[in-house]
N, C-alpha and C positions, 0 to 999 in steps of 0.2 A: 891179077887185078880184081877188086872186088867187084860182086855184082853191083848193082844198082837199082835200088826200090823208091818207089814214090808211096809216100803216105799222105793221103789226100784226109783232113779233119784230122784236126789235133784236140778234139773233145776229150774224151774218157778214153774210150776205144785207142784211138790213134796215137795215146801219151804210153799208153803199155806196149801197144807195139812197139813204139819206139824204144822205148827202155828196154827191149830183148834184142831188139835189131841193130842196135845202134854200135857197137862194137865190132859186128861181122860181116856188115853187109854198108855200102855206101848210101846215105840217106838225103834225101829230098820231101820236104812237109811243106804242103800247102794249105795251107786256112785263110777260110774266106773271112773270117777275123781278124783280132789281136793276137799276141803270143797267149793272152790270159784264156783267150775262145772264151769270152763271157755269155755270150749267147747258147751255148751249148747245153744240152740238158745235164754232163757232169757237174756245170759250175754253178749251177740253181739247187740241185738236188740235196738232200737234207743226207744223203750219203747213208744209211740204214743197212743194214747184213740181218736181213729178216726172215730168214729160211722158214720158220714155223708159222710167220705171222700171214706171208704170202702166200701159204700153205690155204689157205683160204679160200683165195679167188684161181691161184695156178694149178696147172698138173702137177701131179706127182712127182718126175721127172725133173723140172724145173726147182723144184723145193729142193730134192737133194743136190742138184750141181750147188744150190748156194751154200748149203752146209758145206759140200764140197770144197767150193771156191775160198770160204772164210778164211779156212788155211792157209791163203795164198798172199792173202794181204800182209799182216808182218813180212813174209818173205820178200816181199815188191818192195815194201817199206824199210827194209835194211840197207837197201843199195840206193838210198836215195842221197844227197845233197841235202840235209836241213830235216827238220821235226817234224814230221806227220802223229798226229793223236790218232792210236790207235784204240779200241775197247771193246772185251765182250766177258760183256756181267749180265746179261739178258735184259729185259726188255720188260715194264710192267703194262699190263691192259687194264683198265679201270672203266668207271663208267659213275654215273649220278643215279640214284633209286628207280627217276620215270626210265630211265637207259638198259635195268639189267636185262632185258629180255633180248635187246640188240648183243650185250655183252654172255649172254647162254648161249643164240646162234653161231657167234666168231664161235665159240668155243667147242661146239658141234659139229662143225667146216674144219676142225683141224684135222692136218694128216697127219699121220704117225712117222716123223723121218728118224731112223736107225732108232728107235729106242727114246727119242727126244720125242715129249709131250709136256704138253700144259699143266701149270700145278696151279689149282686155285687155291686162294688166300682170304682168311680173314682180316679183319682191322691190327688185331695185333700180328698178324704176319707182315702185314703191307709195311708196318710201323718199322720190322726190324728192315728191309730192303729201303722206304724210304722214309723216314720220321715225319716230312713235313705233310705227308698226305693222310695221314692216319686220323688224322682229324675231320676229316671231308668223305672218306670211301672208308664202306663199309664190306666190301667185297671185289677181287681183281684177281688176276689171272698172271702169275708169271711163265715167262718163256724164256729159258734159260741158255741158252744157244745163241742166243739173236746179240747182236754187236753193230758198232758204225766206226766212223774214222772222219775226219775233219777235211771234208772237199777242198776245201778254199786253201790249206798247209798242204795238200796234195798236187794241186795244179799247182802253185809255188816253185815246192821242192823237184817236182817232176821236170819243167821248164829249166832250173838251174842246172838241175843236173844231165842234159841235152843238151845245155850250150856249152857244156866242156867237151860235146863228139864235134867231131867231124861232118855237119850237117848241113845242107844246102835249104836258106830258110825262105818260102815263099807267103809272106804273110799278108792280108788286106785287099787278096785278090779270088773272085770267085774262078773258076777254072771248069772244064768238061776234059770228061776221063771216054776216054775211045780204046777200050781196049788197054794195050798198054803204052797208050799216048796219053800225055795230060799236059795241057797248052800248049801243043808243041813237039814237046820232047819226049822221047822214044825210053823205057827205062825196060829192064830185066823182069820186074814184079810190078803190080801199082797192086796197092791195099787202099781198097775203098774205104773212109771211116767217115763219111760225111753226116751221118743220122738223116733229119730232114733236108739236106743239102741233096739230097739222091729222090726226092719226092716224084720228081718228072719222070725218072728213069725203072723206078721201080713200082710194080701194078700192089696198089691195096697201102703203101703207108703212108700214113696221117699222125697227125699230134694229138696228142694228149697232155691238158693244162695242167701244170701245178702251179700252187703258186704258195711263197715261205716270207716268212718274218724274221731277222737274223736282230734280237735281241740282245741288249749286255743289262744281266738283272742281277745285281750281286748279293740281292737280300733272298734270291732262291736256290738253294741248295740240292735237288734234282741230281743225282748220280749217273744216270740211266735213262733209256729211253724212254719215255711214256706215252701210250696211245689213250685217247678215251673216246669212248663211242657218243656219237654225235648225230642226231636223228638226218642230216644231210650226208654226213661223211666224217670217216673216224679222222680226229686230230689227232698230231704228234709234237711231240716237245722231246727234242735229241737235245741235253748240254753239252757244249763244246770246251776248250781250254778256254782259259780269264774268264768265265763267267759268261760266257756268252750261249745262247739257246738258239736253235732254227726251229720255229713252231711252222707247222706245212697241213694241207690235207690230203689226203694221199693220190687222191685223181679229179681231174672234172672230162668230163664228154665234149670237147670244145676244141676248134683249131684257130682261138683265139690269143696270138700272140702279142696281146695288148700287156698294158701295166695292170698291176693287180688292182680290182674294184676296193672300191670303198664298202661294199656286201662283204666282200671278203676277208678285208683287216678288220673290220668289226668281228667277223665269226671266228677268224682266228687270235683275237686278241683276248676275246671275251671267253671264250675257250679257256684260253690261258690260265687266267684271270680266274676260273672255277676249279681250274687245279694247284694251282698258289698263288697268293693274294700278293707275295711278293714281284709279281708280273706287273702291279699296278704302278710300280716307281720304274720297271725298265725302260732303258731309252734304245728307241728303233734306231739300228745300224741301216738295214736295207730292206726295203721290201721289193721281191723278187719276181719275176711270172715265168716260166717257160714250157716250152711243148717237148714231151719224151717222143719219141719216133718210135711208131707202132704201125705191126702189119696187123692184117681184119680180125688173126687168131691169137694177139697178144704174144706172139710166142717168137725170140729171136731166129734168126734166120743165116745163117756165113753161106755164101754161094760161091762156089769154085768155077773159073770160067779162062780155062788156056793162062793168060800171063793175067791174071785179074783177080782179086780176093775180096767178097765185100761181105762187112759185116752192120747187120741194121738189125734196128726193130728190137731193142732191150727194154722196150715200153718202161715201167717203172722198177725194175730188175736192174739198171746199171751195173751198179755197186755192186750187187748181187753176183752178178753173174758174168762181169767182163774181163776176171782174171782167167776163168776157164775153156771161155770163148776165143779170148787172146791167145793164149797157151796153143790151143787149136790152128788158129789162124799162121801164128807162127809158123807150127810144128807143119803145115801144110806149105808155108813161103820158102822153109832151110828144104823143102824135097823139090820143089818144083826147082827151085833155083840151082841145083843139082842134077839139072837136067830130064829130071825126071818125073814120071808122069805122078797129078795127086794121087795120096795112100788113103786107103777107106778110111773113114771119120773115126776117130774113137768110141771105140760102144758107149759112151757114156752119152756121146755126143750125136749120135747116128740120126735121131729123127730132126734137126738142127742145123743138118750139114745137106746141099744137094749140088749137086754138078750140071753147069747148062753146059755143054759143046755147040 
């Protein structure tokens, strides 16, 4: 008879567990959502694989699991149900004349991961990566490593491909996890995946605002990622499939879960708008806001605790970092559920992993 796991949030987190678990173990997911978990910080997120760019503000440590992790995506993405956009052609940083000194510092704060570093660019460099900006920047920073994938193709495809298991679906209801009770009933495992759904329970994490523009501009031609430094905070413009862009800025200090300001589609519009003029005819799909789930030290956290797995706190690393973290959490749910006691963390993993009894 199979075991039986509860996977409480079906965000980011809880849609990869699933996808591993879901063949070998008997499954139950709760969200206090939709199937879609619109609220969750995976479905707002502009989805980025930024290993060198994050390399910035994180440790050292954290930069390489994303390089790490990068790998992992195609491999997720082959066994899915339906089209996930994947891409990693690296990432340009750019910046406006009064801006270069913001664009020296990023490039000071980089860390050196495996060998992968920044190459700066001139105008005719920029030209051959991306034509249409070669006219406007005179100086920009490639990162060659860095990749994203299409959020919104990925919770789709991920959801489709879970209603062909064998799954017990609890959707639309908030629930409390005791152990390994959750509303109720008694299961083998529970995997915490709640993000801020766990706020009460867990000491120090708080949200963290972003908030994105999900444009369709067919007259900009954008390949790649592009950040540009912005005296408040660097913008990003990711293209998607059909023309479509998420322009976002990377954090606000705020645990406000409101709709995004009118401050803000201005700055990221006009943003836009200074890196191709062909932003000026797109029409807004959506404008977004949500809170990432972070503890005091920005730094993710999985806690091992008798029949209980939880993992929180990917602040703005999701994407980044949640195939490696998953991988982990698994590899930590096929031992216990074998009766047997957790196996020390992965050296990769060690400062990231802690065990309460």
């Amino acid at each position: 008879m199979k075991k039986h796991i509860a996977i409480v949030g079906f965000g980011l987190s809880g849609r990869l567990a699933a996808l591993q678990l879901a063949d070998e173990f008997s499954l139950s997911i709760f969200e206090a959502g939709d199937c879609h978990a619109s609220k969750s910080a995976g479905a707002v997120a502009a989805a980025m694989l930024a290993p060198l760019a994050e390399s910035v503000l994180c440790e050292p440590d954290l930069a390489e699991l994303g390089l790490l992790a990068i790998a992992r995506w195609p491999q997720i993405i082959k066994h899915l149900h339906g089209e996930v956009f994947f891409q990693q052609q690296g990432a340009l940083i750019v910046a406006h004349p009064q801006d270069f000194a913001d664009l020296q510092l990023f490039a000071n704060r980089l860390k050196p991961l495996e060998q992968q570093q920044g190459q700066w660019l001139n105008r005719e460099q920029i030209a051959q990566l991306e034509p249409a900006l070669s006219t406007r920047f005179q100086k920009g920073m490639f990162l060659p490593c860095e990749g994203q994938l299409d959020n919104v193709a990925f919770y789709q495809a991920s959801y489709q491909t879970l209603l062909e298991k064998d799954i017990a679906w609890h959707l639309g209801n908030k629930v409390t996890i005791n152990g390994n009770e959750v509303a109720g009933q008694i299961f083998d495992l529970v995997i915490d995946c709640r993000g801020l759904g766990a706020k009460t329970e867990l000491s120090g994490l708080r949200g963290v605002r972003g908030e994105v523009a999900r444009v369709f501009a067919p007259q900009v031609t954008l390949s790649r990622p592009v950040r540009l430094m912005h005296p408040r905070y660097p913008i990003y413009i990711v293209p998607k499939p059909n023309h479509e862009f998420v322009i976002g800025a990377t954090e606000i200090e705020s645990q406000d879960d409101g709709a995004v300001t009118v401050r803000s589609t201005l700055e990221l519009l006009s943003a836009a708008y200074t890196i191709d003029s062909g932003f000026a005819e797109a029409q807004i799909l959506s404008l977004k806001s949500g809170l990432r789930p972070s503890f005091v030290d920005n730094r993710p956290q999985i806690t091992l605790s008798k029949q209980l797995i939880s993992i929180n706190g990917l602040y703005r690393h999701g994407y980044l970092l949640a195939p490696v973290l998953v991988d982990e959490v698994v590899r930590q749910a096929r031992h216990v559920l074998l009766e047997l006691d957790f196996m020390p963390a992965s050296e990769h993993l060690a400062g990231l992993v802690q065990r309460v009894d």
